[in-house]
Backbone and ligand atoms as CSV (ligand in chain L), in Angstrom:
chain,resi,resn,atom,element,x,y,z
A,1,UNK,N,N,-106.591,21.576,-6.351
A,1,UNK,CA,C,-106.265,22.426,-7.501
A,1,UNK,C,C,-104.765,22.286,-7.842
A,2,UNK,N,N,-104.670,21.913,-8.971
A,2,UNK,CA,C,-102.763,21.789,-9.799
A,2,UNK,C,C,-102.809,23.372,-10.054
A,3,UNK,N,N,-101.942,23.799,-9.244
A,3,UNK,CA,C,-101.471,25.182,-9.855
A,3,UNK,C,C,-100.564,24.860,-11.030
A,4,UNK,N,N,-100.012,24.026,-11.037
A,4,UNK,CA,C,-98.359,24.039,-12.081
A,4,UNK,C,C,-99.294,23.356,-13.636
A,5,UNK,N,N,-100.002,23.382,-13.501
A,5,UNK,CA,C,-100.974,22.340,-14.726
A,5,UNK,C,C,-101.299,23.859,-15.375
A,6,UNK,N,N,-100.618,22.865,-16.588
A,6,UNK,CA,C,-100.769,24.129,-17.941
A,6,UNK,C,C,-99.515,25.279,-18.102
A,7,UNK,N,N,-99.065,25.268,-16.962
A,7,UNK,CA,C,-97.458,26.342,-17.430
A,7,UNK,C,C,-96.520,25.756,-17.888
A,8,UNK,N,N,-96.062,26.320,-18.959
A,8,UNK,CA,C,-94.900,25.039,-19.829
A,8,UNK,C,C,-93.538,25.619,-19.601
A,9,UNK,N,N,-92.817,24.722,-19.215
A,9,UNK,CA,C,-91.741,24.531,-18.565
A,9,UNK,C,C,-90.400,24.936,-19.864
A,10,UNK,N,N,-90.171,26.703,-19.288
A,10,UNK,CA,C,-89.237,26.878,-20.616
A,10,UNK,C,C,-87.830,26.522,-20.063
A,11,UNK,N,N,-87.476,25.935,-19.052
A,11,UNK,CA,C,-86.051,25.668,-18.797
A,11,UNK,C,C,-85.524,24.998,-19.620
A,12,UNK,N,N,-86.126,23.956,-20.012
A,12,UNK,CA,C,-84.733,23.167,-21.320
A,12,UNK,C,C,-84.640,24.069,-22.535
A,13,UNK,N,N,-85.938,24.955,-23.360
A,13,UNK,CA,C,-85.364,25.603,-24.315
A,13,UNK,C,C,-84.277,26.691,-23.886
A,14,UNK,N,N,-84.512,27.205,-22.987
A,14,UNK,CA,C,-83.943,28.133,-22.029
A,14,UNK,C,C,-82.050,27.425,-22.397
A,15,UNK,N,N,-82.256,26.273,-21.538
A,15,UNK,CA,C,-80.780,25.853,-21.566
A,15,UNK,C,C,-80.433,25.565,-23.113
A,16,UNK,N,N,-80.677,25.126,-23.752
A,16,UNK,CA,C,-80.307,25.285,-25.060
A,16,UNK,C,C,-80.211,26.026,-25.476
A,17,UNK,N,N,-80.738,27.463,-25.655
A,17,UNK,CA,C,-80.451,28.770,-25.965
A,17,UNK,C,C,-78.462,28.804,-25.340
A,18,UNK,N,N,-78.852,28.734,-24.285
A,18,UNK,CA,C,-77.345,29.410,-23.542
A,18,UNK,C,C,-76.219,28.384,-23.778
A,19,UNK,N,N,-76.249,27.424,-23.846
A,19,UNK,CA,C,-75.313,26.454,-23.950
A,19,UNK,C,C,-74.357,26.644,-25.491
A,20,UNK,N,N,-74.957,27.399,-26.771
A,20,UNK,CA,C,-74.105,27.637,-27.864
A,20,UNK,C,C,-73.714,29.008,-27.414
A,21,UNK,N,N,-74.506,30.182,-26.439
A,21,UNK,CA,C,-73.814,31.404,-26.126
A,21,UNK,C,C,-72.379,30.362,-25.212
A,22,UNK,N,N,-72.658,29.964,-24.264
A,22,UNK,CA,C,-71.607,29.786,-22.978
A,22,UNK,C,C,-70.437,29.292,-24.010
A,23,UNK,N,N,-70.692,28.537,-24.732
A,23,UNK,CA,C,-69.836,27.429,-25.686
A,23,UNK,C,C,-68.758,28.760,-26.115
A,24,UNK,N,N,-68.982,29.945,-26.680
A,24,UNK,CA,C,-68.360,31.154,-27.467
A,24,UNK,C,C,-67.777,31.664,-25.990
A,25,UNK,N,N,-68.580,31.880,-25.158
A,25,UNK,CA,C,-67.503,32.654,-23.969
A,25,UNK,C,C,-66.317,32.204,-23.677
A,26,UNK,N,N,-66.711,30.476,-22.424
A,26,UNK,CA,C,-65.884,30.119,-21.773
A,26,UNK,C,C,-65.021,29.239,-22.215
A,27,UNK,N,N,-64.880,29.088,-23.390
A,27,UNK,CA,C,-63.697,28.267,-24.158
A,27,UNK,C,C,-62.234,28.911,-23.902
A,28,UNK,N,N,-62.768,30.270,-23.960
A,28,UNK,CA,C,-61.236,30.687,-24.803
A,28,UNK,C,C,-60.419,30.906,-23.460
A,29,UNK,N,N,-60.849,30.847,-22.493
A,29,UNK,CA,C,-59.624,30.396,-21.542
A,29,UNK,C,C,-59.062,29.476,-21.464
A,30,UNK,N,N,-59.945,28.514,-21.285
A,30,UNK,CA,C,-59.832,26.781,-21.733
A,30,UNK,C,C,-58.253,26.875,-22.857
A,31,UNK,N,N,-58.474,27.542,-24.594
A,31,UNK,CA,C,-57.898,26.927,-25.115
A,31,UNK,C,C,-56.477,27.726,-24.927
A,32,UNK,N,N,-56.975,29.246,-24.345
A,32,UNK,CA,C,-55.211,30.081,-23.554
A,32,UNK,C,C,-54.737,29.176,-22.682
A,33,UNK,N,N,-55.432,28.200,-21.995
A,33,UNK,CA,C,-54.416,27.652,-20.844
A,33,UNK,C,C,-53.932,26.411,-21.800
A,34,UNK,N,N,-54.693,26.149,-22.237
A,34,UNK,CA,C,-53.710,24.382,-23.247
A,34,UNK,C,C,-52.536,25.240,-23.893
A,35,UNK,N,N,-52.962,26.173,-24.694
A,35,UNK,CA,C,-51.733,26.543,-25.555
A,35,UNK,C,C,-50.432,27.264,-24.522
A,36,UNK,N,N,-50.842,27.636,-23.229
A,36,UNK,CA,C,-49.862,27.856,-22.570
A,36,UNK,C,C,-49.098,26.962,-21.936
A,37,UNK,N,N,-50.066,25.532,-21.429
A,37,UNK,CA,C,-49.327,24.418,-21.007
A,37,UNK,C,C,-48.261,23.682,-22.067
A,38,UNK,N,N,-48.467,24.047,-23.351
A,38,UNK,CA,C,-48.233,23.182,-24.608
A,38,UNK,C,C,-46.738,23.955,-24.757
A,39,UNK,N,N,-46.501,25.534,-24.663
A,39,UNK,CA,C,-45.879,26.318,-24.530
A,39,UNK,C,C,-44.658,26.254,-23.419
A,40,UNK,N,N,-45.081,25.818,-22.561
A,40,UNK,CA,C,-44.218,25.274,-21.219
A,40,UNK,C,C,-43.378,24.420,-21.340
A,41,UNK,N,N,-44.553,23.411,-21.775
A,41,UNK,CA,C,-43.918,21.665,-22.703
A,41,UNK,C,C,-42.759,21.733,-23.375
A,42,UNK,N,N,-42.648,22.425,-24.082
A,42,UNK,CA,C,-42.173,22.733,-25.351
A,42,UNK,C,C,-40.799,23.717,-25.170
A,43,UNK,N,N,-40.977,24.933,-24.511
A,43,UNK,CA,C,-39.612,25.561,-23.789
A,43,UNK,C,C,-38.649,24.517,-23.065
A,44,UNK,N,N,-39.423,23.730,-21.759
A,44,UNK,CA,C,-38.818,22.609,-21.363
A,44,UNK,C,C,-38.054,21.667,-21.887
A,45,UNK,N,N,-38.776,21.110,-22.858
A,45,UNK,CA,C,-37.671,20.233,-24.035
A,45,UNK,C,C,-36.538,21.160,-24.394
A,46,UNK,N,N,-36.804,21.969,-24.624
A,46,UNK,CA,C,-35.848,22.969,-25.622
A,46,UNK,C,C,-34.609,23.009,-24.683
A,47,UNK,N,N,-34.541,23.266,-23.338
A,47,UNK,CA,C,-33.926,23.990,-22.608
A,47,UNK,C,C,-33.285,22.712,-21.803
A,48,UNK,N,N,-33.650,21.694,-21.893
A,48,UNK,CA,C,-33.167,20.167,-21.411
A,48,UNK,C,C,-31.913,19.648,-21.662
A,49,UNK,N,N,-31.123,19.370,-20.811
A,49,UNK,CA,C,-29.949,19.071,-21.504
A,49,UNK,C,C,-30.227,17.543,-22.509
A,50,UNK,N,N,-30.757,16.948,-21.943
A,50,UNK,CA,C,-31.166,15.567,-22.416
A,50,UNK,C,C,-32.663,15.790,-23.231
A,51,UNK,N,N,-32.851,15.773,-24.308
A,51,UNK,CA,C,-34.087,15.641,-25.264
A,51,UNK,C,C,-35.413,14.865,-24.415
A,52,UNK,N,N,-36.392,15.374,-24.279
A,52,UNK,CA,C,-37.924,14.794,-23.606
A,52,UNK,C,C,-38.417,14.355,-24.815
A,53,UNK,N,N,-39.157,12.710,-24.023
A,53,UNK,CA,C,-39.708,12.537,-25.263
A,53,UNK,C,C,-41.348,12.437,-24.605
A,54,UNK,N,N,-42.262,11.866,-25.124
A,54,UNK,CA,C,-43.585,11.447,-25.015
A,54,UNK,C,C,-43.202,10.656,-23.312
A,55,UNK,N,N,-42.802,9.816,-23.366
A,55,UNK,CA,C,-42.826,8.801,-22.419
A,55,UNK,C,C,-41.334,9.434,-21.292
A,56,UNK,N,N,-41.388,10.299,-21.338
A,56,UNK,CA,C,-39.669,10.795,-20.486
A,56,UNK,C,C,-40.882,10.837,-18.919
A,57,UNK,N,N,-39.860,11.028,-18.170
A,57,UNK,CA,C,-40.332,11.376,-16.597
A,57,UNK,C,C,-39.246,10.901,-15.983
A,58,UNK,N,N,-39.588,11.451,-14.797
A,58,UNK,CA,C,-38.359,11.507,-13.709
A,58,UNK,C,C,-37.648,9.651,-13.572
A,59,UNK,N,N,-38.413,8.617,-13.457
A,59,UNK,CA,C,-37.711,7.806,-13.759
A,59,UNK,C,C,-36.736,7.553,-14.526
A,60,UNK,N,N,-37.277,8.389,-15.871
A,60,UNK,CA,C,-35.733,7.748,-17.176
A,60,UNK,C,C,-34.606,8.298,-16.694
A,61,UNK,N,N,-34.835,9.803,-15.974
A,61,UNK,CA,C,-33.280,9.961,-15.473
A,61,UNK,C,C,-33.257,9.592,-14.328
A,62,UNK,N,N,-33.919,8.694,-13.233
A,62,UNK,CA,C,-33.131,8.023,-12.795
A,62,UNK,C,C,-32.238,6.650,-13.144
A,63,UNK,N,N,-32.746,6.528,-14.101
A,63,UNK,CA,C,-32.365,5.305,-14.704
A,63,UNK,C,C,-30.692,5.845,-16.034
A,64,UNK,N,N,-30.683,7.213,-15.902
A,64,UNK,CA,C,-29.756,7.979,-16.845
A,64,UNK,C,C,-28.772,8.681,-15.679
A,65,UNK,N,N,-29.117,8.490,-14.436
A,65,UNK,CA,C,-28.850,8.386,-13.422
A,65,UNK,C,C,-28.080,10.281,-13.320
A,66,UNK,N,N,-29.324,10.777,-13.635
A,66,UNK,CA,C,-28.761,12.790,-14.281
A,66,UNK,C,C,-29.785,13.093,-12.759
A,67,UNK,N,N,-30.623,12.404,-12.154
A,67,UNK,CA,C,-30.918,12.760,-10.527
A,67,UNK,C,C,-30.998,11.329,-9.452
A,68,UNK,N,N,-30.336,12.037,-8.672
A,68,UNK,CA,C,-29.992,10.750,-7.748
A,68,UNK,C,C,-31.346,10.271,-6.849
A,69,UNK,N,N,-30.612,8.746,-7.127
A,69,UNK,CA,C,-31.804,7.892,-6.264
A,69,UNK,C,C,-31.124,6.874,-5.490
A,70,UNK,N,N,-31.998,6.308,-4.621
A,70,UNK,CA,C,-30.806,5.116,-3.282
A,70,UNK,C,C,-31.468,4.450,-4.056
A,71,UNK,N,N,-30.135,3.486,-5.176
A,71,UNK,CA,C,-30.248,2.751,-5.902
A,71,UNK,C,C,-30.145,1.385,-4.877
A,72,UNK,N,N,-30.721,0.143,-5.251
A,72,UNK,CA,C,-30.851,-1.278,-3.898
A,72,UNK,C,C,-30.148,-2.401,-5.158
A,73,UNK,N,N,-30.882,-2.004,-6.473
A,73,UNK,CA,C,-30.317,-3.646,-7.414
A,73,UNK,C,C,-30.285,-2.587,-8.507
A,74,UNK,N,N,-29.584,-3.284,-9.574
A,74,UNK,CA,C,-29.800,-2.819,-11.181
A,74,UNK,C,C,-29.057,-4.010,-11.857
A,75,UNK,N,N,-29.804,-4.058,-12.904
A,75,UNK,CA,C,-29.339,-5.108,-13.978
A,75,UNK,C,C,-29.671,-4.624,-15.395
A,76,UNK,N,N,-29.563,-5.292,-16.340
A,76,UNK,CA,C,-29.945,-4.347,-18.068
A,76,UNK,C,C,-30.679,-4.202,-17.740
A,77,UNK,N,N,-31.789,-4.856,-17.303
A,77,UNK,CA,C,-33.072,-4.764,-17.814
A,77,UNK,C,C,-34.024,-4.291,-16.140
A,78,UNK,N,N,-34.004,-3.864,-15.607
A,78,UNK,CA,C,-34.569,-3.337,-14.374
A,78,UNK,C,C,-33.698,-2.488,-13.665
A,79,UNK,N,N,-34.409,-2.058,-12.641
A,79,UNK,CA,C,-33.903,-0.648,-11.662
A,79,UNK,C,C,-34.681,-0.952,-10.529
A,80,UNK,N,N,-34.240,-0.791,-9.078
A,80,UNK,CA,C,-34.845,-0.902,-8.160
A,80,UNK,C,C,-33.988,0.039,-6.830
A,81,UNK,N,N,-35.049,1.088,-6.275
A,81,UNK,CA,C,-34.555,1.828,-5.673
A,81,UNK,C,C,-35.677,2.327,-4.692
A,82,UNK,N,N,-34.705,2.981,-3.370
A,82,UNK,CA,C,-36.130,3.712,-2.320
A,82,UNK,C,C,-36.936,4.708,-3.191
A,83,UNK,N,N,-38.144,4.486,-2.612
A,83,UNK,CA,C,-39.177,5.451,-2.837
A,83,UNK,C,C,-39.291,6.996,-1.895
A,84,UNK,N,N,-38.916,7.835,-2.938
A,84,UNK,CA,C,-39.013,9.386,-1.832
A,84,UNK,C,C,-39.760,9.871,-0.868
A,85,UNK,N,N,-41.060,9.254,-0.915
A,85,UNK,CA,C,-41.716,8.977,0.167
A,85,UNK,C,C,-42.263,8.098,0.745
A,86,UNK,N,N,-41.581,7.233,1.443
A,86,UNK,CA,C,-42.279,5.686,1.780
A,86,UNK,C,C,-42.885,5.474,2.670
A,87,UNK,N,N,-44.027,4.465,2.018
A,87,UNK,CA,C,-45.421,4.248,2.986
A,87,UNK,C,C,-44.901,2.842,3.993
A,88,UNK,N,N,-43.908,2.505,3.914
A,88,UNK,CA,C,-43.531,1.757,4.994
A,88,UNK,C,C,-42.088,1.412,5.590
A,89,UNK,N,N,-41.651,0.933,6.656
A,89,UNK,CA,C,-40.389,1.098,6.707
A,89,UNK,C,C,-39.507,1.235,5.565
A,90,UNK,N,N,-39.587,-0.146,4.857
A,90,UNK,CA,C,-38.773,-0.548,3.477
A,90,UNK,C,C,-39.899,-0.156,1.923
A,91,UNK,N,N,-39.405,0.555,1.375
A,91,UNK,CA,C,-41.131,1.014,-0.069
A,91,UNK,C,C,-39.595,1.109,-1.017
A,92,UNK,N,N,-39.444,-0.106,-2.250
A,92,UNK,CA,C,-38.891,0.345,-3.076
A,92,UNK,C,C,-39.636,0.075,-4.183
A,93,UNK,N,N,-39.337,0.900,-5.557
A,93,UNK,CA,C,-39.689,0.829,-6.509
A,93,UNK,C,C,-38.536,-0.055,-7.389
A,94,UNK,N,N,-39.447,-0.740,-8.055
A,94,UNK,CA,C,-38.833,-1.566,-9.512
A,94,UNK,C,C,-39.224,-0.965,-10.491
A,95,UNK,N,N,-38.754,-0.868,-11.482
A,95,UNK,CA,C,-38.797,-0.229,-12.634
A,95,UNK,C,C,-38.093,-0.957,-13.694
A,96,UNK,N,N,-38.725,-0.785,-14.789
A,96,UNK,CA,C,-37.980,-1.857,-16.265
A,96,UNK,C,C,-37.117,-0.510,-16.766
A,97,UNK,N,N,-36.036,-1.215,-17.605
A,97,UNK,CA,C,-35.308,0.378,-17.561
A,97,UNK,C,C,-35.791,0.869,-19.451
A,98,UNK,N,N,-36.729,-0.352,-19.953
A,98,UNK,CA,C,-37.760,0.238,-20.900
A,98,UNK,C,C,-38.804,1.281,-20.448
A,99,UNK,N,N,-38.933,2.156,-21.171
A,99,UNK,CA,C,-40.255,3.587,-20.459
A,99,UNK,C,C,-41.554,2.452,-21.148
A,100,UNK,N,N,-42.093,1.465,-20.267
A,100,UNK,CA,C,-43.388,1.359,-20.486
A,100,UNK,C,C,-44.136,2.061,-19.560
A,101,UNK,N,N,-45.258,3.026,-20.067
A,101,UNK,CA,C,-45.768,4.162,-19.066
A,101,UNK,C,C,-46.483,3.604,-18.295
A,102,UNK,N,N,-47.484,2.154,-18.387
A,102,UNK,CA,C,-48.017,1.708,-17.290
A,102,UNK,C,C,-48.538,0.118,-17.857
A,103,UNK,N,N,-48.603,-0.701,-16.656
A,103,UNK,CA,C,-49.067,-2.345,-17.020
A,103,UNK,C,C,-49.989,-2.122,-17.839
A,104,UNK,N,N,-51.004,-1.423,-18.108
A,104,UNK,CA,C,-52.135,-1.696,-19.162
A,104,UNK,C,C,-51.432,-1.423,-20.320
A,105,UNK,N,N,-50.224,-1.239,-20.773
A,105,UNK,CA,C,-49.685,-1.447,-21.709
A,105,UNK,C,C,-48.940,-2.242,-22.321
A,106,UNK,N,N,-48.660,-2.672,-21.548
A,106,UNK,CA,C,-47.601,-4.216,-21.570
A,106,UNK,C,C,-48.082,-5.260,-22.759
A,107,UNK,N,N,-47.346,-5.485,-23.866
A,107,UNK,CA,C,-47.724,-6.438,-24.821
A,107,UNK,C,C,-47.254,-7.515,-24.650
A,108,UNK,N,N,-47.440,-8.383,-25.695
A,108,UNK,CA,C,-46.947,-9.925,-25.710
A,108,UNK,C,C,-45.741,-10.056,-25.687
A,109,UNK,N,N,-45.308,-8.747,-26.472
A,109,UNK,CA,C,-43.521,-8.827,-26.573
A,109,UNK,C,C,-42.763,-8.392,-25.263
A,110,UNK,N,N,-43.146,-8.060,-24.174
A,110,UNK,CA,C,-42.942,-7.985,-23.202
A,110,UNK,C,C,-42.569,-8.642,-22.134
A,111,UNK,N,N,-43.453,-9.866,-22.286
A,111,UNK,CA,C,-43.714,-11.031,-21.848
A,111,UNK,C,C,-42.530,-11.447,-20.546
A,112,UNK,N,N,-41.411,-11.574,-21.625
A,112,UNK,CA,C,-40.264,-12.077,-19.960
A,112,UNK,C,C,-39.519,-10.962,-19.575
A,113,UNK,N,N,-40.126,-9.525,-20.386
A,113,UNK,CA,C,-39.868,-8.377,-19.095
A,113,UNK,C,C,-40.309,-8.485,-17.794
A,114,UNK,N,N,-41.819,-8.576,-18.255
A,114,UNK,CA,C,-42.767,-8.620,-16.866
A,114,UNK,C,C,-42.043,-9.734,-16.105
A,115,UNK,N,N,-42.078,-10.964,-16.755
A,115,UNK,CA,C,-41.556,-12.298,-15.489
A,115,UNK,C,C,-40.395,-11.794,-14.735
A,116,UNK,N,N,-39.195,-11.245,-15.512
A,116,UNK,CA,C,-37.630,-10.448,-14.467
A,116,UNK,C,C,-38.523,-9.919,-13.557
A,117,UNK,N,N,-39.050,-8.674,-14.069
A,117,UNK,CA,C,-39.846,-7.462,-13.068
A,117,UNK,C,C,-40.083,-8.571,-11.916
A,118,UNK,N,N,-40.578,-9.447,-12.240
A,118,UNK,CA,C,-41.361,-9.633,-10.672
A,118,UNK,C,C,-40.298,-10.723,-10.070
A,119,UNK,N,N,-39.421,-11.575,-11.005
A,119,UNK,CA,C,-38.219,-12.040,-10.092
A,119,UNK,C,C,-37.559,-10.905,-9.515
A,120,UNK,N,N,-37.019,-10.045,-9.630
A,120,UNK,CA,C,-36.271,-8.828,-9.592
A,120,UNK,C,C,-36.702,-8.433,-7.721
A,121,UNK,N,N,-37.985,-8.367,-8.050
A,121,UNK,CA,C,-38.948,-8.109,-6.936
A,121,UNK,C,C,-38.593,-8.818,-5.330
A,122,UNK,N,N,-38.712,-10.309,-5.986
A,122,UNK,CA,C,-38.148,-11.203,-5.160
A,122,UNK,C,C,-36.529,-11.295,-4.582
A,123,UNK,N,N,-35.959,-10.820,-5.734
A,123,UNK,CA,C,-34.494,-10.719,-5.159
A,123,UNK,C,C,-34.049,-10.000,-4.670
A,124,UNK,N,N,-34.524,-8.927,-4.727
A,124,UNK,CA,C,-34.883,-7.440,-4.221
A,124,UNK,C,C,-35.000,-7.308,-2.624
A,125,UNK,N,N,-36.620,-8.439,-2.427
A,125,UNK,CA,C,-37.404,-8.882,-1.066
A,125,UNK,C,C,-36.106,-9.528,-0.044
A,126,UNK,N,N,-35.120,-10.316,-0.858
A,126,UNK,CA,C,-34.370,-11.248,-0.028
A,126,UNK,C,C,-33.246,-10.554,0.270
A,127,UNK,N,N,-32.628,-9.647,-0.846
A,127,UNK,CA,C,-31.563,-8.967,-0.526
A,127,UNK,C,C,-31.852,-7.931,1.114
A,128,UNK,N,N,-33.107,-7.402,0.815
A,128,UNK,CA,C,-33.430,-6.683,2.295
A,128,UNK,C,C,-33.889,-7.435,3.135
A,129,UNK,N,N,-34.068,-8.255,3.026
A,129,UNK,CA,C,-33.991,-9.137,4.715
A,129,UNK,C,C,-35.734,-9.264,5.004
A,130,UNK,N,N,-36.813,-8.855,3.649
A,130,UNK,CA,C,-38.119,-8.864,4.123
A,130,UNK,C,C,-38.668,-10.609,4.131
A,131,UNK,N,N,-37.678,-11.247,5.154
A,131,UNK,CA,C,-38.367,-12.206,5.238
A,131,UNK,C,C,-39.522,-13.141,6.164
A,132,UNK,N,N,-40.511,-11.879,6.578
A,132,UNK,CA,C,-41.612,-11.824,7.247
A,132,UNK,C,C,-42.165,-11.834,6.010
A,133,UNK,N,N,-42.120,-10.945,4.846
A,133,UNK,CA,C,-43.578,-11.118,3.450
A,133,UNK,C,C,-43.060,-9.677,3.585
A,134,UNK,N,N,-44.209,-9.555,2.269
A,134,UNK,CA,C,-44.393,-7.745,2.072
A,134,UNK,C,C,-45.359,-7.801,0.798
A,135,UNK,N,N,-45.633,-6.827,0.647
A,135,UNK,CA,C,-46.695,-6.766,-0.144
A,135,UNK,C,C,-46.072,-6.001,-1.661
A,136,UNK,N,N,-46.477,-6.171,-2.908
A,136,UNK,CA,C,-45.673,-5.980,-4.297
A,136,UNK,C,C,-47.628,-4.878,-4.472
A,137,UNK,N,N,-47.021,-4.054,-4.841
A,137,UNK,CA,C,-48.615,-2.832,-5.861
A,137,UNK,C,C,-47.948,-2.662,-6.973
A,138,UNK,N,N,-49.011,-2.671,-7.855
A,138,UNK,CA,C,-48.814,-1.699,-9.107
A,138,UNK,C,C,-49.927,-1.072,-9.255
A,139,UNK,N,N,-49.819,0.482,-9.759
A,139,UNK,CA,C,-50.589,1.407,-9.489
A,139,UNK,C,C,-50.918,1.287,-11.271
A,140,UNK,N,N,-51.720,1.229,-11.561
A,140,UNK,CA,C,-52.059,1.745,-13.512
A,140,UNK,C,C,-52.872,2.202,-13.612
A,141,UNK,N,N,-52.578,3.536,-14.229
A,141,UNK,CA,C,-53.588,4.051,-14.748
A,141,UNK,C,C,-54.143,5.324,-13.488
A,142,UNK,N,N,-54.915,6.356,-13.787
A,142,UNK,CA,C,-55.610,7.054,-12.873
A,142,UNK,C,C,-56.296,7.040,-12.219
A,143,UNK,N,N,-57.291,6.096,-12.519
A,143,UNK,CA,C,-57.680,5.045,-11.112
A,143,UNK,C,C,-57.098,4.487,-10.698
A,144,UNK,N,N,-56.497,3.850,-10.959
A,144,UNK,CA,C,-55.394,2.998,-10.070
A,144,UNK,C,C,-54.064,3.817,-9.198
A,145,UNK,N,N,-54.657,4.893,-9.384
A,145,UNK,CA,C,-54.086,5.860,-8.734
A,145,UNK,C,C,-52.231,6.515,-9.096
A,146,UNK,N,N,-51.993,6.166,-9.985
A,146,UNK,CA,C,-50.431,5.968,-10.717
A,146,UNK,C,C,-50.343,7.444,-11.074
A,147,UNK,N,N,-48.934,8.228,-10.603
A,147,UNK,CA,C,-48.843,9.491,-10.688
A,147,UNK,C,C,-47.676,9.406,-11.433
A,148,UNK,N,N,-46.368,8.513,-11.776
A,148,UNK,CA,C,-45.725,8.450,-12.886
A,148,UNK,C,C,-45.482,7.630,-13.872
A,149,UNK,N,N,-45.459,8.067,-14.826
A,149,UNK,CA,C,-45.685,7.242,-15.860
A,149,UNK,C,C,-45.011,6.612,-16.813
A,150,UNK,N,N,-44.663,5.888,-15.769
A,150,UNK,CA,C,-43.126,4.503,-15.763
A,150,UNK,C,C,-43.579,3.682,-14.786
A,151,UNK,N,N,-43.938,2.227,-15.915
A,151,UNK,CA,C,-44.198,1.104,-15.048
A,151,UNK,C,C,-43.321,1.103,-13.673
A,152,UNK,N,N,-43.880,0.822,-12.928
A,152,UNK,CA,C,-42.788,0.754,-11.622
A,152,UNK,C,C,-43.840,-0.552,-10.582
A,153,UNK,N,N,-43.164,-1.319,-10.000
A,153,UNK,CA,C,-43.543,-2.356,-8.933
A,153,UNK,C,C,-43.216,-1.747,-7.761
A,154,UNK,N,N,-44.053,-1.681,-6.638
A,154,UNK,CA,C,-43.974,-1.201,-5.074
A,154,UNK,C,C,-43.880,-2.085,-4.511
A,155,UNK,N,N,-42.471,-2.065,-3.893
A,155,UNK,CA,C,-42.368,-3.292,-2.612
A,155,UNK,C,C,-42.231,-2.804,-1.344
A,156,UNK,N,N,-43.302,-3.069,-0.468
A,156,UNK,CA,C,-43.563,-2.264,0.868
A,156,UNK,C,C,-43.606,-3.347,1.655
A,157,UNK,N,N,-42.665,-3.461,3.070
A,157,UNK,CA,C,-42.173,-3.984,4.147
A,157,UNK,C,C,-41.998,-3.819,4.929
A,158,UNK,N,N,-41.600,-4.745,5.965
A,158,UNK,CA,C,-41.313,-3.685,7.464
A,158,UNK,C,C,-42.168,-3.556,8.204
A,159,UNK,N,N,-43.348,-4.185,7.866
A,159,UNK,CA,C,-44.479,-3.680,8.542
A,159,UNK,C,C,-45.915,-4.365,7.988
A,160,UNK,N,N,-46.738,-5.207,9.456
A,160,UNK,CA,C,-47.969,-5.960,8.787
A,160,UNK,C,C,-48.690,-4.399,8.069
A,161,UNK,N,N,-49.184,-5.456,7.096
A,161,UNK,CA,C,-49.753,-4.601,6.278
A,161,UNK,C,C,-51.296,-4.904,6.182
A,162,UNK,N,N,-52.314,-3.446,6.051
A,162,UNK,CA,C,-53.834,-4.020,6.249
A,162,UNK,C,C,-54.584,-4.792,4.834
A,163,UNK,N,N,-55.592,-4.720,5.030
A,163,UNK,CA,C,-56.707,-4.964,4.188
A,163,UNK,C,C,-57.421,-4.331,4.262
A,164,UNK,N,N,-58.848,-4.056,3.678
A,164,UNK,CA,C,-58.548,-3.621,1.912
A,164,UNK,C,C,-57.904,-2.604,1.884
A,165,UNK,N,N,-56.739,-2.503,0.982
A,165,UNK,CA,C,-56.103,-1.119,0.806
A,165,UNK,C,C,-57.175,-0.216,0.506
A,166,UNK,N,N,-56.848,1.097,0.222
A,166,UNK,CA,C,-57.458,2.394,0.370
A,166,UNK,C,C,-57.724,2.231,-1.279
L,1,5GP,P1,P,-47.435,5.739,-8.133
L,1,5GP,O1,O,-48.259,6.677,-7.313
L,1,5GP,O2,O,-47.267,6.233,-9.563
L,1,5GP,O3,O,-47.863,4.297,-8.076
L,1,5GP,O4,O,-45.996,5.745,-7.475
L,1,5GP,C1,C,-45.034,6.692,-7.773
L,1,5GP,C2,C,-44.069,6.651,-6.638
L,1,5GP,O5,O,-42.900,7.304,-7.055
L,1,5GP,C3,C,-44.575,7.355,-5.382
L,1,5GP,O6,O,-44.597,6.447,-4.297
L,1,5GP,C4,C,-43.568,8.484,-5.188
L,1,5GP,O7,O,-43.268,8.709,-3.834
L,1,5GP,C5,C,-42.360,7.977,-5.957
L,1,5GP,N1,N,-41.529,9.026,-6.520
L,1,5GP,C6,C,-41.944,10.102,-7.233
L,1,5GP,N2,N,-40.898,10.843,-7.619
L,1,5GP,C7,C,-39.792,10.224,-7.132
L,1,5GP,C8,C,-38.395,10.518,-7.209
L,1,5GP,O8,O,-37.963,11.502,-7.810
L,1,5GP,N3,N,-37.555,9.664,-6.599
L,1,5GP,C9,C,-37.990,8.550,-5.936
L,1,5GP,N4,N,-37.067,7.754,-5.371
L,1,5GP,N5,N,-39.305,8.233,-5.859
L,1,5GP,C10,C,-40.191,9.066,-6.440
């Protein structure tokens, strides 16, 4: 015997009913917290001695040099310095001292930025003495796990390094 044969299954009208109620409830926190983050944003600029733009982050002032960093190389066109928390003896960051926010942005006109960036890297490698190897990351994007958003090259040394990274 099918007990369930013949009872009609009101859960999906059910959820459709509630989904234009829920839609009217739980927004409006949703859009109090954007307009408060937007609000934050926005005092911040104001109150900056130096103007924020779209692409600002803690890199440009290190590169405006308004918070200090253990600077290793600088030239026009790059920045290379320790990383505040380093995943290996030696972890410096390269940085173009253009705000490109991450490699998936990088255009054609770019082109012999990127090539310095990664000589830079190398001169960088030799100036510290990593001449066992070391390994160069770039993080892009939020999968790729990238928390600021300023191209930057990771040069990590000092230390065999595993496979597959994490
Ligand atoms: P990502 O995770 O974006 O690939 O790498 C960002 C790196 O920047 C991290 O390794 C982090 O430790 C480093 N970092 C973040 N803020 C600062 C800072 O203010 N100074 C320095 N020197 N490194 C930083």
């Amino acid at each position: 015997m099918n007990i369930g044969r013949g009872k009609k299954n009101f859960s999906l009208p059910l959820l459709f009913l509630l989904f234009p109620l829920s839609s009217w409830v739980f927004p409006l926190p949703d859009i109090h917290y954007i307009r408060y983050i937007r609000y934050i944003r926005y005092i911040r600029c104001r109150t900056s001695l130096t103007p924020m733009t779209t692409q600002e982050t803690l890199f440009s002032k290190i590169i405006r040099k308004e918070i200090p960093a253990d600077i290793v190389y600088e030239d026009d066109l790059a920045l290379a310095f320790r990383d505040i928390n380093p995943q290996a003896p030696v972890h410096i960051l390269v940085i173009p001292k253009q705000p490109i926010a991450k490699l998936a942005d990088a255009e054609s006109e770019h082109h012999a930025l990127m090539g310095h960036l990664l000589l830079t890297v190398k001169r960088v490698a030799e100036q510290l003495r990593l001449s066992n190897g070391y390994r160069v990351v770039i993080n892009s994007g939020s999968d790729g796990g990238q928390t600021v958003d300023h191209l930057h090259l990771h040069i990590l040394g000092g230390r065999q390094m595993k496979w597959p990274p994490g």
